[in-house]
C-alpha positions in Angstrom: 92.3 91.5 84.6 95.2 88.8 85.1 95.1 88.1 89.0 98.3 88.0 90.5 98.9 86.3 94.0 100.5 88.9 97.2 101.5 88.2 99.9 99.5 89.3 102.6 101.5 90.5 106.4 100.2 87.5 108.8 97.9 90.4 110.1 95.8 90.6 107.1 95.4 86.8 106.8 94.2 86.3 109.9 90.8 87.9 109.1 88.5 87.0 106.8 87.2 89.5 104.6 83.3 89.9 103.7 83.7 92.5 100.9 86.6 94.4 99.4 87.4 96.4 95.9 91.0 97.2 94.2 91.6 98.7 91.0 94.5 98.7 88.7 95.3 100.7 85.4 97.2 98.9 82.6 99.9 100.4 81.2 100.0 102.7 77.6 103.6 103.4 76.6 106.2 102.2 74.2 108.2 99.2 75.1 107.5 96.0 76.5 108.0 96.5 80.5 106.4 99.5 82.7 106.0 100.1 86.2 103.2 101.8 88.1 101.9 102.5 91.7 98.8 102.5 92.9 97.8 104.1 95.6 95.4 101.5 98.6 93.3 103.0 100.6 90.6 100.1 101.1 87.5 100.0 103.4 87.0 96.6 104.5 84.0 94.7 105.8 85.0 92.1 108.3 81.8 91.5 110.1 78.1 93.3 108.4 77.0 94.5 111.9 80.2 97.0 112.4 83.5 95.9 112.3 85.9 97.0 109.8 89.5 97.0 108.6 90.9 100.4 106.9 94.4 99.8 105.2 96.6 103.0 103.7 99.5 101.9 101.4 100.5 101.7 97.8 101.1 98.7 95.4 104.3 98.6 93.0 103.4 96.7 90.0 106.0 95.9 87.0 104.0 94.8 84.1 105.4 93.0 80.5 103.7 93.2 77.4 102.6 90.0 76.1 100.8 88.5 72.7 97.5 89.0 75.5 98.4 92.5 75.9 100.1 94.0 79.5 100.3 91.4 82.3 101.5 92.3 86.0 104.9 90.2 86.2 105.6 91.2 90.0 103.8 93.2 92.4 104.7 94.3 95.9 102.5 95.7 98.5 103.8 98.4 100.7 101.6 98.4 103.5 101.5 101.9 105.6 99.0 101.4 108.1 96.6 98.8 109.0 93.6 99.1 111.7 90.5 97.2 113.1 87.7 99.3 114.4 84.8 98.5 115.8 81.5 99.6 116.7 80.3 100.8 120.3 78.8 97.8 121.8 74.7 98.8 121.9 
């Protein structure tokens, strides 16, 4: 998969992240540029005794076809919501 770098909102960066998953298709189509979204809904693991970040959005990815094969050229993250929750103190 080629990695591309995004641009996080400062209230993403200011945690850090224990696990996390995304997933992104490539492209099979005629022609040498294509655009696709994928839709985030990510689960993630800030602290292993309870605490976790849930984040809704989509990403907008325009991908080129290369001698490699499809590359993402741009990508940008449409954030919808973002929350912390935590567990009930014991």
């Amino acid at each position: 998969m080629h990695r591309v770098p995004c641009r996080a909102p400062l209230s993403l960066t200011k945690e850090r992240f224990r696990a996390q998953a995304l997933a992104t298709t490539n492209p099979e189509e005629p022609g040498n540029s294509a655009s696709r979204i994928s839709y985030l809904h990510a689960t993630h693991v800030l602290d292993p005794d309870g605490s976790i970040a849930v984040a809704n959005g989509d990403y907008i990815d325009q991908f080129v076809r290369t001698p490699q094969g499809w590359r993402i050229a741009a990508r940008r993250l449409h954030l919808i919501s973002f929350v912390r929750l935590d567990s009930p103190a014991p």
